[in-house]
HTML snippet that shows the backbone in 3Dmol.js (N, CA, C, O; Angstrom):
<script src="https://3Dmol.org/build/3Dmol-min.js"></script>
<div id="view" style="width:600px;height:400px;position:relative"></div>
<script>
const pdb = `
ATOM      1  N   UNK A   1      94.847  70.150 132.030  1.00  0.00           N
ATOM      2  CA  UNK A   1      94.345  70.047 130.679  1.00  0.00           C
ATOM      3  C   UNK A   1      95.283  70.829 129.752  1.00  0.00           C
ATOM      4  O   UNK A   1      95.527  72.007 130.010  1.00  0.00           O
ATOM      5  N   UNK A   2      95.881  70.153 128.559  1.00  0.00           N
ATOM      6  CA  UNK A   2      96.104  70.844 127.926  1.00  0.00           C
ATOM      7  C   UNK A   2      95.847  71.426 126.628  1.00  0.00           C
ATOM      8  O   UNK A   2      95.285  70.743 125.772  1.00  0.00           O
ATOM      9  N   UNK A   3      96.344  73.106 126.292  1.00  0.00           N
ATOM     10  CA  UNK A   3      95.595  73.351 125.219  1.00  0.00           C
ATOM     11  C   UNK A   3      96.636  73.812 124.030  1.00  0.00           C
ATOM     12  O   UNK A   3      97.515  74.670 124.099  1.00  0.00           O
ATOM     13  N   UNK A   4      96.301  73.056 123.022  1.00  0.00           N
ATOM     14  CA  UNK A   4      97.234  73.276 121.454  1.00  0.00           C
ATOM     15  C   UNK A   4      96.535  74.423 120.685  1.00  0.00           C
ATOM     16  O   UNK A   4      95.385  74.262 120.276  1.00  0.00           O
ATOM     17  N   UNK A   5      97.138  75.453 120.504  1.00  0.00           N
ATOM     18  CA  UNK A   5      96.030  76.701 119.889  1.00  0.00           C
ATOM     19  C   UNK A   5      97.000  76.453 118.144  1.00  0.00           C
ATOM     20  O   UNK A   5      96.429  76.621 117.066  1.00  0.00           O
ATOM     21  N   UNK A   6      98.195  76.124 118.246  1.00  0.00           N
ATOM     22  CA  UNK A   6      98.255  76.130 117.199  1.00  0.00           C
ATOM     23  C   UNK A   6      98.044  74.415 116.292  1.00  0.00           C
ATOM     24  O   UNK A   6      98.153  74.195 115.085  1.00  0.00           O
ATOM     25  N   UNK A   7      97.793  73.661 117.164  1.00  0.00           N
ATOM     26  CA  UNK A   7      97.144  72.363 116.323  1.00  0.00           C
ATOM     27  C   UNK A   7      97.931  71.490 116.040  1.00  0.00           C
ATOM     28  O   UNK A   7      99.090  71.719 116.385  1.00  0.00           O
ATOM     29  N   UNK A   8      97.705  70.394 115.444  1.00  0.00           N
ATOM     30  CA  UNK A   8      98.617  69.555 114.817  1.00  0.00           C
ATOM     31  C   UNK A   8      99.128  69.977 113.135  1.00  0.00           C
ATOM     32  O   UNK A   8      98.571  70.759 112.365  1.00  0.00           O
ATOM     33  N   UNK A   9     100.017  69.390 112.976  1.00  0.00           N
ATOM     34  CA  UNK A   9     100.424  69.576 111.790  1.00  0.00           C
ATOM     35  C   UNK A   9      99.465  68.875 110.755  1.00  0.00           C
ATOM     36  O   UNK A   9      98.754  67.901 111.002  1.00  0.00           O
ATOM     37  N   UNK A  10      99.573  69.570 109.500  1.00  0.00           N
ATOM     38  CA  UNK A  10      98.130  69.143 108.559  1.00  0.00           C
ATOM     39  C   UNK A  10      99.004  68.162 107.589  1.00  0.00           C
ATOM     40  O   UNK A  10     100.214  67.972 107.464  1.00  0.00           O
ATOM     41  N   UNK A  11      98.170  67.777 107.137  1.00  0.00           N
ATOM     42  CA  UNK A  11      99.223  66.933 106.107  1.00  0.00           C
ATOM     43  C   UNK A  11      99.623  67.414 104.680  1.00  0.00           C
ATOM     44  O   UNK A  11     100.294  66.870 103.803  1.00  0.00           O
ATOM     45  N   UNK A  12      98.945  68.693 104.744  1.00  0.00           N
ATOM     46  CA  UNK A  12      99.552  69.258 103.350  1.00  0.00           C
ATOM     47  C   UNK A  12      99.029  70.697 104.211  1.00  0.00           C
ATOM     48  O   UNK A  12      98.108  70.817 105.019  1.00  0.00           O
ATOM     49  N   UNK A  13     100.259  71.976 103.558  1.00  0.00           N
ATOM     50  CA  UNK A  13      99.708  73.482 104.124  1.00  0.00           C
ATOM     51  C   UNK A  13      98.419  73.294 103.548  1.00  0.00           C
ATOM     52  O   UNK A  13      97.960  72.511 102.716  1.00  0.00           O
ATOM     53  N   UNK A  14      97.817  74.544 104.448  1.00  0.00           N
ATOM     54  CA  UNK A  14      96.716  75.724 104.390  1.00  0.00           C
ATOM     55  C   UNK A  14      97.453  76.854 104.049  1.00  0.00           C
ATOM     56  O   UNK A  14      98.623  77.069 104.369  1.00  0.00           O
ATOM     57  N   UNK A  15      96.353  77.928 103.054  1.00  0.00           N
ATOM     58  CA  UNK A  15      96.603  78.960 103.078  1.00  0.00           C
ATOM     59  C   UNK A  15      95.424  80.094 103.345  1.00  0.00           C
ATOM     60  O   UNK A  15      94.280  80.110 102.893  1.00  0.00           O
ATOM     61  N   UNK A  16      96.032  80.969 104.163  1.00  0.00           N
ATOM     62  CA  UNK A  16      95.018  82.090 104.689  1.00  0.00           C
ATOM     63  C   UNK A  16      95.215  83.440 104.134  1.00  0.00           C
ATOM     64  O   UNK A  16      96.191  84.029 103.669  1.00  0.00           O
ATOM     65  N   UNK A  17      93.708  83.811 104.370  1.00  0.00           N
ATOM     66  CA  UNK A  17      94.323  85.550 104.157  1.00  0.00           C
ATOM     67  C   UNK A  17      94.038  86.039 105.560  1.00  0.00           C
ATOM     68  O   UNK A  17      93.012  85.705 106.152  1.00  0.00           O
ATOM     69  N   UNK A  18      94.999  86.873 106.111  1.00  0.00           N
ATOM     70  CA  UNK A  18      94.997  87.409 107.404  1.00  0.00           C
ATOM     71  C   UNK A  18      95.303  89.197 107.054  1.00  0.00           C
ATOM     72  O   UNK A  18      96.218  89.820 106.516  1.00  0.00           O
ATOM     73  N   UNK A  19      93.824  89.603 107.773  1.00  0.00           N
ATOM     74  CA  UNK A  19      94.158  91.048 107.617  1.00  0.00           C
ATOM     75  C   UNK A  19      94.476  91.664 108.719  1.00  0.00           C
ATOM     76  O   UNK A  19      93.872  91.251 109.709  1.00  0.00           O
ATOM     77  N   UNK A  20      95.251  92.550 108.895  1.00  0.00           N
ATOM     78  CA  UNK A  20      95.337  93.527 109.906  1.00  0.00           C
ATOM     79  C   UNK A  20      94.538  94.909 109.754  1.00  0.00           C
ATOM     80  O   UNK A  20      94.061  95.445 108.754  1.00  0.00           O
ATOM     81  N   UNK A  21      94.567  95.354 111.306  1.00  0.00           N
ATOM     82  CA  UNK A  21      93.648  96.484 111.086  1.00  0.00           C
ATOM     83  C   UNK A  21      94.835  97.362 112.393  1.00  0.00           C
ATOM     84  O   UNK A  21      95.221  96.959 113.489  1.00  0.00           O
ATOM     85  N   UNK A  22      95.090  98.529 111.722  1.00  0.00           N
ATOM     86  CA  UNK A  22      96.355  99.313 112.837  1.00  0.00           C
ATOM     87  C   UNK A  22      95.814 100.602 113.187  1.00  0.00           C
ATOM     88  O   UNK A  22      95.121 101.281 112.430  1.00  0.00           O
ATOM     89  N   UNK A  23      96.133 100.899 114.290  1.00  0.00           N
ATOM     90  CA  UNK A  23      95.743 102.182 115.469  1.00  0.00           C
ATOM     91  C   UNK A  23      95.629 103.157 114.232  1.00  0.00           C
ATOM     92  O   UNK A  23      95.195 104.203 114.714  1.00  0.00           O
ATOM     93  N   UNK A  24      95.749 103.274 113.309  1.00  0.00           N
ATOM     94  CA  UNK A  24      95.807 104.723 112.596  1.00  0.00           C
ATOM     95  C   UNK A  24      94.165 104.290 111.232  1.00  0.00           C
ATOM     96  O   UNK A  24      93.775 104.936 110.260  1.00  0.00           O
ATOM     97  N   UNK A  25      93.670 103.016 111.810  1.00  0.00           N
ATOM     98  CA  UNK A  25      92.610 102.354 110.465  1.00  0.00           C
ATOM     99  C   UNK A  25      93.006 101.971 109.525  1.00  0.00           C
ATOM    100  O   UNK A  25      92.145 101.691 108.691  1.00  0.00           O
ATOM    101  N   UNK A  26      94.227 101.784 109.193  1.00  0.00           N
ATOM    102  CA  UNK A  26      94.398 101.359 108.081  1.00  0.00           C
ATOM    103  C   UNK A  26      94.456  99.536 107.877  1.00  0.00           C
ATOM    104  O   UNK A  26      95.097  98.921 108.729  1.00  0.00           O
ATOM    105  N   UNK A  27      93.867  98.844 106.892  1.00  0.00           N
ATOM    106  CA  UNK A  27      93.946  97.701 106.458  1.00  0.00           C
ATOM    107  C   UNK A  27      95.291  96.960 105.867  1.00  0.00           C
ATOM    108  O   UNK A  27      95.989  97.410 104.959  1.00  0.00           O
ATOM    109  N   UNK A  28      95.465  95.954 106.444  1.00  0.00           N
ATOM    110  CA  UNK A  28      96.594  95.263 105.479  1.00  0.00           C
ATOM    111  C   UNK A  28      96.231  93.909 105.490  1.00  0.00           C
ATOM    112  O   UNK A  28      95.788  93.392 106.516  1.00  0.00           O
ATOM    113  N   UNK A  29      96.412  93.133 104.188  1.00  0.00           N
ATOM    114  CA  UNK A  29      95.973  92.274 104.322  1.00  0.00           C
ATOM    115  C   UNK A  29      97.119  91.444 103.286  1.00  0.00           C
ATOM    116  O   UNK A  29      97.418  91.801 102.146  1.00  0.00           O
ATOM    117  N   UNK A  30      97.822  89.888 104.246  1.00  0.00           N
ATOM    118  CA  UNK A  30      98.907  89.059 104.010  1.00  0.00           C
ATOM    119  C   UNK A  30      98.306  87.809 103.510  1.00  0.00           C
ATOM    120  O   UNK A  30      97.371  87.410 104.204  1.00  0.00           O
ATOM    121  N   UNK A  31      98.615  87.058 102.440  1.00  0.00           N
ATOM    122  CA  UNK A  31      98.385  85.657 102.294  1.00  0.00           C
ATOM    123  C   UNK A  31      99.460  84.825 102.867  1.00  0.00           C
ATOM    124  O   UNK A  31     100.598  84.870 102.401  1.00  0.00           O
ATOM    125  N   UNK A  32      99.123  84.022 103.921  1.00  0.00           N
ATOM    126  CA  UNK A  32      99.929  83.263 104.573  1.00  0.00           C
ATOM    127  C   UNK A  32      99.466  81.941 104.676  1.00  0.00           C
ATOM    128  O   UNK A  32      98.355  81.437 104.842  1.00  0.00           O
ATOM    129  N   UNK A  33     101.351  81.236 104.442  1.00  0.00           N
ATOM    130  CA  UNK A  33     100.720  79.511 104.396  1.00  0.00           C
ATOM    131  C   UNK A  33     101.745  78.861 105.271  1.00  0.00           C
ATOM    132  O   UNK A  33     102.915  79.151 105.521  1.00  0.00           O
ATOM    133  N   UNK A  34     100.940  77.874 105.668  1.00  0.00           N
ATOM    134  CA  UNK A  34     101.449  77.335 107.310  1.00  0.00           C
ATOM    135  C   UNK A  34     100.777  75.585 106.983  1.00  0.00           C
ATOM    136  O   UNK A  34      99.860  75.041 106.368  1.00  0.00           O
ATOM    137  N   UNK A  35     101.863  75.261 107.802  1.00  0.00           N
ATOM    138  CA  UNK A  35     101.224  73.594 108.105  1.00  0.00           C
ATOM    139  C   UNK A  35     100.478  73.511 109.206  1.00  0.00           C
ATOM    140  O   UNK A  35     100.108  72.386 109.539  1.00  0.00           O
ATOM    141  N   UNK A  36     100.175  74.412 109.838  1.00  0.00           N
ATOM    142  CA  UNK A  36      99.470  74.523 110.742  1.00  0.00           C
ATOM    143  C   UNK A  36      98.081  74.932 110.942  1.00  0.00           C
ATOM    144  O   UNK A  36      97.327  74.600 110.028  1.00  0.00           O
ATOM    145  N   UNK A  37      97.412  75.760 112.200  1.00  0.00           N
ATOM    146  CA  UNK A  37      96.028  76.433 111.818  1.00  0.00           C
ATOM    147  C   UNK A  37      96.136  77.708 111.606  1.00  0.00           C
ATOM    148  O   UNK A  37      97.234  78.263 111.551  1.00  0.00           O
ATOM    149  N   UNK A  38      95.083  78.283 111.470  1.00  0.00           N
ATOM    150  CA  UNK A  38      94.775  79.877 111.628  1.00  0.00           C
ATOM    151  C   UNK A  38      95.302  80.664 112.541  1.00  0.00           C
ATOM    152  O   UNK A  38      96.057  81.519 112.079  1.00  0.00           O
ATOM    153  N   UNK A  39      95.135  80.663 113.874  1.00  0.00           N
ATOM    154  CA  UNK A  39      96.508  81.085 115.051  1.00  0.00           C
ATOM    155  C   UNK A  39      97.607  80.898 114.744  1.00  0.00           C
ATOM    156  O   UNK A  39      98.446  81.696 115.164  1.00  0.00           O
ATOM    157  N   UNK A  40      97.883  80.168 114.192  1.00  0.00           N
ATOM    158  CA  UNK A  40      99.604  80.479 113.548  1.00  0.00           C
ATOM    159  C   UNK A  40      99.759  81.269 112.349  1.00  0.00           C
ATOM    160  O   UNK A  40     100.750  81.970 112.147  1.00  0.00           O
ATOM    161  N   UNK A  41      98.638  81.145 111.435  1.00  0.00           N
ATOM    162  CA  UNK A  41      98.731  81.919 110.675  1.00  0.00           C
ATOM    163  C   UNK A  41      98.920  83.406 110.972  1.00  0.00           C
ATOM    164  O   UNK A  41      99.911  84.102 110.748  1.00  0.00           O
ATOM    165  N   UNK A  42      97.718  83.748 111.539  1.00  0.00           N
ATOM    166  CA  UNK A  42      97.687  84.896 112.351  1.00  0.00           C
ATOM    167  C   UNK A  42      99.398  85.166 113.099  1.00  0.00           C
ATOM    168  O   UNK A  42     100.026  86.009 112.459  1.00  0.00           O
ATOM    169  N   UNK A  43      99.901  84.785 113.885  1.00  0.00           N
ATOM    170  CA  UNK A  43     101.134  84.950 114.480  1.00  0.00           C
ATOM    171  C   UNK A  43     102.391  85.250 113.620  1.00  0.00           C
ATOM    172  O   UNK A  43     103.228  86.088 113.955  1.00  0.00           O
ATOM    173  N   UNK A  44     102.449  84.647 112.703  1.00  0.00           N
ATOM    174  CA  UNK A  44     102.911  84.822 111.464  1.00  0.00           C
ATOM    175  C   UNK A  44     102.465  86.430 111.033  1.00  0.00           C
ATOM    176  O   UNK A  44     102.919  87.505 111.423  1.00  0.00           O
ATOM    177  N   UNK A  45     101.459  86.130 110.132  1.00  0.00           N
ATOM    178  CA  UNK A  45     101.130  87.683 110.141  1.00  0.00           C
ATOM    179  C   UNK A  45     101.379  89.057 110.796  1.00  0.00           C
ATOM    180  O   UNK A  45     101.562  90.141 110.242  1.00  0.00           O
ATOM    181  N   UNK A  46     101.336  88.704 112.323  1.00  0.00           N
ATOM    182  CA  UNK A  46     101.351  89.898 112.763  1.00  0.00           C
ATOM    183  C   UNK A  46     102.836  90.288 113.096  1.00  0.00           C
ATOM    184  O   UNK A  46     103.241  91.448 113.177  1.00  0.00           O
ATOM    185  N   UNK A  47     103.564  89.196 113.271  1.00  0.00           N
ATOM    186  CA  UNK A  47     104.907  89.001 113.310  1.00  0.00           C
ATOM    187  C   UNK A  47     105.698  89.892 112.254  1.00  0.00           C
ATOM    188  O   UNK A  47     106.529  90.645 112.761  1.00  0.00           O
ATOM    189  N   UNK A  48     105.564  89.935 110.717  1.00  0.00           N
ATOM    190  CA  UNK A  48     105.789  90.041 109.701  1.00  0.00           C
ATOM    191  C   UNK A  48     105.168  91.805 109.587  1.00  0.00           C
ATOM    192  O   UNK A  48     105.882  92.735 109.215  1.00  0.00           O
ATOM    193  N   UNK A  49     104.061  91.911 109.901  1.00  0.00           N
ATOM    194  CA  UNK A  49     103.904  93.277 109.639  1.00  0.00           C
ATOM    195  C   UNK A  49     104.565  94.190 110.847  1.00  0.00           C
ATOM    196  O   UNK A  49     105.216  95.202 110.583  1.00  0.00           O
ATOM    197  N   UNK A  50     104.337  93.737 112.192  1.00  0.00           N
ATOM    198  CA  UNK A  50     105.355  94.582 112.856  1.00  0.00           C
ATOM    199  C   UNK A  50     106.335  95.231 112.429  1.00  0.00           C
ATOM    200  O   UNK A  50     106.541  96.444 112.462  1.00  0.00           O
ATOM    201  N   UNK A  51     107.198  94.052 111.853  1.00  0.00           N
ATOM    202  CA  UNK A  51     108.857  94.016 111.244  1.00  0.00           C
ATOM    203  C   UNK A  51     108.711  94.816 110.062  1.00  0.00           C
ATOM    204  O   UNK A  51     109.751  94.778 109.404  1.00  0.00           O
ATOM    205  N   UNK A  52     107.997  95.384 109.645  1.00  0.00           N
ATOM    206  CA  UNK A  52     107.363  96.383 108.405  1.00  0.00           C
ATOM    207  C   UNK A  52     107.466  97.724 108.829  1.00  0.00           C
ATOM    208  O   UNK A  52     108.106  98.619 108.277  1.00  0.00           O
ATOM    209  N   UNK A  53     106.641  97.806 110.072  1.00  0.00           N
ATOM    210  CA  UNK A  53     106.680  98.963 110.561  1.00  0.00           C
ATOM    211  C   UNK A  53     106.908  98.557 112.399  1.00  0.00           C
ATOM    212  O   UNK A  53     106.128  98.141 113.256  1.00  0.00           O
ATOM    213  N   UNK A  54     108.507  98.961 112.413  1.00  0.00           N
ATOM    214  CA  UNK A  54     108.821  99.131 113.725  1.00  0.00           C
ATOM    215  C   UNK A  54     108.688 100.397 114.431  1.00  0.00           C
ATOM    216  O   UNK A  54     108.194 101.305 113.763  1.00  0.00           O
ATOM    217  N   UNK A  55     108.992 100.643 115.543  1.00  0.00           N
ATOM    218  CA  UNK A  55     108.840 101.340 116.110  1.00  0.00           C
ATOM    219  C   UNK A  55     108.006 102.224 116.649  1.00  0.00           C
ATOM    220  O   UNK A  55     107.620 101.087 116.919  1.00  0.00           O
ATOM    221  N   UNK A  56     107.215 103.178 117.157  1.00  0.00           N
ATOM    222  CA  UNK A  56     106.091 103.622 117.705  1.00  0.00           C
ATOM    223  C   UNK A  56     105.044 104.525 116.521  1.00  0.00           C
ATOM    224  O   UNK A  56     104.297 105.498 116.627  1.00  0.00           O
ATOM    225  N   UNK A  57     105.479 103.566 115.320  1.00  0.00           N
ATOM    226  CA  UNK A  57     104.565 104.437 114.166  1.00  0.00           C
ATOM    227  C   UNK A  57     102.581 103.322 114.255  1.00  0.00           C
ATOM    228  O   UNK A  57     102.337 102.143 114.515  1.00  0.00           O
ATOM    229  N   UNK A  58     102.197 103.823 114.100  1.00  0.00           N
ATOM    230  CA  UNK A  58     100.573 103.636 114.409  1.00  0.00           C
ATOM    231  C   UNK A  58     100.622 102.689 113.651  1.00  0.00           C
ATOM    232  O   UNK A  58     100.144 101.745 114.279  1.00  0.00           O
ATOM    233  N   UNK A  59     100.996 102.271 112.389  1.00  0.00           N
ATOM    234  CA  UNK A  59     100.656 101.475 111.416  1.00  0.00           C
ATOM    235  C   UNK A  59     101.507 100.358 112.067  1.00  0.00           C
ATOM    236  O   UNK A  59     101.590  99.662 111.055  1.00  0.00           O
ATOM    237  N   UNK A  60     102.033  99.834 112.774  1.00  0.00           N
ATOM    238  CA  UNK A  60     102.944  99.166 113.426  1.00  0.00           C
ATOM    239  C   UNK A  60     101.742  98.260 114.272  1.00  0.00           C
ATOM    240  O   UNK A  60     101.413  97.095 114.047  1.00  0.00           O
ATOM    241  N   UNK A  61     101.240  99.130 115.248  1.00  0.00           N
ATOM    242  CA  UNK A  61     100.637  98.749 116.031  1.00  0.00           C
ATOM    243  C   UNK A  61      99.043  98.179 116.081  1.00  0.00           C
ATOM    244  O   UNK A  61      98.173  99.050 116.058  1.00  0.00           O
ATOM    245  N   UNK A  62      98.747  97.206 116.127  1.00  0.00           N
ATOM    246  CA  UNK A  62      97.827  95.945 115.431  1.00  0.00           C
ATOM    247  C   UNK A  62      96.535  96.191 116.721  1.00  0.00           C
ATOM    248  O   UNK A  62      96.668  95.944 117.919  1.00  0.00           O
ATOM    249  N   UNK A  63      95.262  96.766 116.002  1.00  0.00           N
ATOM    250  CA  UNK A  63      93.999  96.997 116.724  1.00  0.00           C
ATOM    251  C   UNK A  63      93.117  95.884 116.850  1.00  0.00           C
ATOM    252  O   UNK A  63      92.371  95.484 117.744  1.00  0.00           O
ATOM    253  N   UNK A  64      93.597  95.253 114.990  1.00  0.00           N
ATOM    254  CA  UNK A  64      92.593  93.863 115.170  1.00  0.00           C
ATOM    255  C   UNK A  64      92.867  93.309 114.052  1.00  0.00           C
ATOM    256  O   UNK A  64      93.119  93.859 112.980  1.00  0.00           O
ATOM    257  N   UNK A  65      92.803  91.914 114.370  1.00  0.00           N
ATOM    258  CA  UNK A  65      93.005  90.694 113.088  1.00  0.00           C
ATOM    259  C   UNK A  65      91.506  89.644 112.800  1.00  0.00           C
ATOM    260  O   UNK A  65      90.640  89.224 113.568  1.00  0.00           O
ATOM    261  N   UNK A  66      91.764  89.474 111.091  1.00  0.00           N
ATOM    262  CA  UNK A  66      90.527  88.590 111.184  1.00  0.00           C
ATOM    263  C   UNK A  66      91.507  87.455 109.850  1.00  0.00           C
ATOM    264  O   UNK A  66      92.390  87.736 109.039  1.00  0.00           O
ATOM    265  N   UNK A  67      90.911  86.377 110.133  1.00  0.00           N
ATOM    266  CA  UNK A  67      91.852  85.891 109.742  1.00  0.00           C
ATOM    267  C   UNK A  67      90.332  84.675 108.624  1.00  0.00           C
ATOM    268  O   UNK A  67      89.162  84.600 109.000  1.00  0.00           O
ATOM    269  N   UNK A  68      90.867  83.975 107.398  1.00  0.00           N
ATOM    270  CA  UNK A  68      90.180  83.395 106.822  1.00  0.00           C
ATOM    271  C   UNK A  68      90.671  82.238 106.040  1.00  0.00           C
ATOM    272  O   UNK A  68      91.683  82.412 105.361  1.00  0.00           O
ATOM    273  N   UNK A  69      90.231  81.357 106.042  1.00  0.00           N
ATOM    274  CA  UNK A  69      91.094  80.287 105.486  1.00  0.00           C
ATOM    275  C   UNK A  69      90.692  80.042 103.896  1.00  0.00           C
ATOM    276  O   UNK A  69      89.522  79.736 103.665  1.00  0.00           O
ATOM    277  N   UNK A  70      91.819  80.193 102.560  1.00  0.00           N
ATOM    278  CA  UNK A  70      91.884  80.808 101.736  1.00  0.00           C
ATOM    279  C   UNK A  70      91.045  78.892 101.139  1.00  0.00           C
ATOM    280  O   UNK A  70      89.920  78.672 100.692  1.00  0.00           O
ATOM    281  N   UNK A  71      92.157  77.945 101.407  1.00  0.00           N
ATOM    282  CA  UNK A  71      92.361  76.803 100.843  1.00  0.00           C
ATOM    283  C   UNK A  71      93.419  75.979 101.068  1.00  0.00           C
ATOM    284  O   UNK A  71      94.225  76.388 101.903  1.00  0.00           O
ATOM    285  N   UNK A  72      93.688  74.693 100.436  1.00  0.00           N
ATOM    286  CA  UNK A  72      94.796  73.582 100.635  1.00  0.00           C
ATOM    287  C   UNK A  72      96.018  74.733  99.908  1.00  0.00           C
ATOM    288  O   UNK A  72      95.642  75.539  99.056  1.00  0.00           O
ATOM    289  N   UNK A  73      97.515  74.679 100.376  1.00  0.00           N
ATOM    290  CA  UNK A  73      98.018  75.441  99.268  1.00  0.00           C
ATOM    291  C   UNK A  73      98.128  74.547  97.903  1.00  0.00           C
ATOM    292  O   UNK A  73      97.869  73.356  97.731  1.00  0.00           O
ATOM    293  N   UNK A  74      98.645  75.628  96.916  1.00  0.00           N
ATOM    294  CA  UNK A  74      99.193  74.759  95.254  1.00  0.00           C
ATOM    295  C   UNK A  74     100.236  73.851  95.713  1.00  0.00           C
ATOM    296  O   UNK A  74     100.769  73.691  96.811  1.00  0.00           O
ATOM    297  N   UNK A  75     100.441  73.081  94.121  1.00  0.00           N
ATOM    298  CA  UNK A  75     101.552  72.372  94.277  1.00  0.00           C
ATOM    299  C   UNK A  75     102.535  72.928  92.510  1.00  0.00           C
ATOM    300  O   UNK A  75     102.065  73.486  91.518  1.00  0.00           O
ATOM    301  N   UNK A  76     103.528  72.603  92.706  1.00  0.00           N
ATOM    302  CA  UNK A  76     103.981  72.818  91.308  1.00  0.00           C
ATOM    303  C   UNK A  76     104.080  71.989  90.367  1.00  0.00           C
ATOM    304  O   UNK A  76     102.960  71.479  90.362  1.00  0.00           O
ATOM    305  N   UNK A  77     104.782  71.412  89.403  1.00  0.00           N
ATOM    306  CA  UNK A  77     104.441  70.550  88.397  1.00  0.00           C
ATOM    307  C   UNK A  77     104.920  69.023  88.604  1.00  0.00           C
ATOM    308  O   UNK A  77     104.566  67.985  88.046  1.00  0.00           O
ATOM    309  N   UNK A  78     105.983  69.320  89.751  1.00  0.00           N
ATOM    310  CA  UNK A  78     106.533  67.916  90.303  1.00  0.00           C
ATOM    311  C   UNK A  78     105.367  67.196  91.692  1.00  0.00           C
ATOM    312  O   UNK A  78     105.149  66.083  92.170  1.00  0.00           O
ATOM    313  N   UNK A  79     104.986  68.276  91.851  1.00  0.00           N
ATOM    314  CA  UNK A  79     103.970  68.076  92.850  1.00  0.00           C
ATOM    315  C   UNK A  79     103.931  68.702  94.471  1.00  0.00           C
ATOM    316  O   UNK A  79     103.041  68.569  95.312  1.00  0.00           O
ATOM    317  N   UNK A  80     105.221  69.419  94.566  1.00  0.00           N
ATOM    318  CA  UNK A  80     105.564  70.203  95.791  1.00  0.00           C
ATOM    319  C   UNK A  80     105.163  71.195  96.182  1.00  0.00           C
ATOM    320  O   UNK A  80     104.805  71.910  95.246  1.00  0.00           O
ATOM    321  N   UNK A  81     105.031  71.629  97.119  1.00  0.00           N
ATOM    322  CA  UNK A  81     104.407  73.107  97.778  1.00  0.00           C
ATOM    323  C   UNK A  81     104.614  73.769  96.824  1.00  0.00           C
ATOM    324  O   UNK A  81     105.425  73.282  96.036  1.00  0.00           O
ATOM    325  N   UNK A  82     103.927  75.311  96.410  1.00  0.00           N
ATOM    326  CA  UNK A  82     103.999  76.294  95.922  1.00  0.00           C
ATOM    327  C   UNK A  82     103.807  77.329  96.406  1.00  0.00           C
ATOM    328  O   UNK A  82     102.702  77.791  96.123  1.00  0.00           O
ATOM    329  N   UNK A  83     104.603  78.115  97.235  1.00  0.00           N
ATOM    330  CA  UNK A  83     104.713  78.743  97.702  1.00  0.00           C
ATOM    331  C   UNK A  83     104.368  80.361  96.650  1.00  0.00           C
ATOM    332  O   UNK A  83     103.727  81.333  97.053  1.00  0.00           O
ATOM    333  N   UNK A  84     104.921  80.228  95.483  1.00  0.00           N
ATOM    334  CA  UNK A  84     104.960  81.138  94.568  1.00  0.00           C
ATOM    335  C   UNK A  84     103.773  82.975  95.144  1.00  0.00           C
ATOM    336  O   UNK A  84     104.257  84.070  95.432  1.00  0.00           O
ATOM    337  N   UNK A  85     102.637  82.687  95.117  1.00  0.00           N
ATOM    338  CA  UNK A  85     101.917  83.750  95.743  1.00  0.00           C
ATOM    339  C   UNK A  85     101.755  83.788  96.809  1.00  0.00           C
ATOM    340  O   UNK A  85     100.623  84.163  97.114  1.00  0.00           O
ATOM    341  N   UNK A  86     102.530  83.513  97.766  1.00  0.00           N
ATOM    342  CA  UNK A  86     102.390  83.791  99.180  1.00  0.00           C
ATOM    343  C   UNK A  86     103.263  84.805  99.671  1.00  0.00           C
ATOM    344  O   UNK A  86     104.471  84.817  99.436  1.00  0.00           O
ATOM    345  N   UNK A  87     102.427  85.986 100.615  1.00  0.00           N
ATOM    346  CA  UNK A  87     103.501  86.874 101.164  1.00  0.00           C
ATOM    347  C   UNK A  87     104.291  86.433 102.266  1.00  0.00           C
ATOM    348  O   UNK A  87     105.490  86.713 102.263  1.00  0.00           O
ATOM    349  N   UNK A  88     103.686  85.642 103.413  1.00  0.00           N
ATOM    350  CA  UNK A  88     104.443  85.392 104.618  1.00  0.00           C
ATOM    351  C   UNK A  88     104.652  83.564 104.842  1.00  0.00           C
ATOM    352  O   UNK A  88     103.501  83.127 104.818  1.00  0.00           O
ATOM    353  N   UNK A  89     105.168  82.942 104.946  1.00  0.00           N
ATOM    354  CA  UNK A  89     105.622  81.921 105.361  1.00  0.00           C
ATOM    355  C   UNK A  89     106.773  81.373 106.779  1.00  0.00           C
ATOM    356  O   UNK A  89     107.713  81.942 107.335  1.00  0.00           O
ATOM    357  N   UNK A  90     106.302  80.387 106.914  1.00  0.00           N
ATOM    358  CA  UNK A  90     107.692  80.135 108.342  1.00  0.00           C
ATOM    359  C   UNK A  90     108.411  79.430 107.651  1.00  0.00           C
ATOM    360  O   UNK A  90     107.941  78.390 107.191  1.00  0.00           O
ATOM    361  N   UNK A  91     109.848  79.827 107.367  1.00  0.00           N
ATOM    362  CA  UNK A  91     110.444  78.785 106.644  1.00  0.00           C
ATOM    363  C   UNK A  91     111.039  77.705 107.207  1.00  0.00           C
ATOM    364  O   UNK A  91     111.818  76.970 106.601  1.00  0.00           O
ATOM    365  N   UNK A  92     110.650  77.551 108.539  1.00  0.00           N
ATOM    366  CA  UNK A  92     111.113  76.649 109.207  1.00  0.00           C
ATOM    367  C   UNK A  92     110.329  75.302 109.164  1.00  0.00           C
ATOM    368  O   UNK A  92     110.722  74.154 109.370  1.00  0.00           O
ATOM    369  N   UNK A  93     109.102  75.789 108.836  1.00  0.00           N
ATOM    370  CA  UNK A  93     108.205  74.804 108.407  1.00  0.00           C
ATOM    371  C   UNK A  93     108.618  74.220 107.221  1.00  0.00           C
ATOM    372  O   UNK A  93     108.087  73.138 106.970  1.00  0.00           O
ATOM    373  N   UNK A  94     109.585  74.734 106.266  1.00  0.00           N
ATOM    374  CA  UNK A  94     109.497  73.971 104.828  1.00  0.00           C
ATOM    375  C   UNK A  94     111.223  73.569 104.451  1.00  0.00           C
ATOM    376  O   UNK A  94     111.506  72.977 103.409  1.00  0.00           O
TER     377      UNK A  94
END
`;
const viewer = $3Dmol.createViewer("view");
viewer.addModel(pdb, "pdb");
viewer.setStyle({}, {cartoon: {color: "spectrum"}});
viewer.zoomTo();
viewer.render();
</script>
């Protein structure tokens, strides 16, 4: 059996807010947009804040994620993604 955690591709992004929660309590919270689902979002996210804080600092290290799905993303005036308020993206997706 197989299992797709990150889904099929949507036909237009989603955008999420994905918060982190790090060994020291502190909150962070990323708007991320993906053609994908929420597990990618999330992966994304946590990906991105690591790379924020490397190395063996507490805020680095990710206790817990909750992740929420914001909406379809914008488009701009031609009609294309709008990326404009988003903190994390895959740009491989776009």
């Amino acid at each position: 059996m197989e299992i797709r955690l990150l889904g099929n591709q949507l036909p237009w992004p989603d955008v999420f807010n994905v918060t982190i929660l790090d060994l020291a309590g502190n909150t962070y919270t990323y708007k991320v947009m993906t053609w994908f689902s929420g597990p990618k979002a999330v992966a994304l996210a946590v990906s991105h804040h690591e790379s924020r804080f490397p190395g063996p600092d507490e805020r680095g290290r990710v206790h817990d994620v909750r992740v929420e799905r914001i909406g379809l993303a914008p488009s701009d005036d031609q009609g294309a993604v709008s990326a404009e308020d988003v903190d994390v993206l895959d740009r491989m997706e776009f």
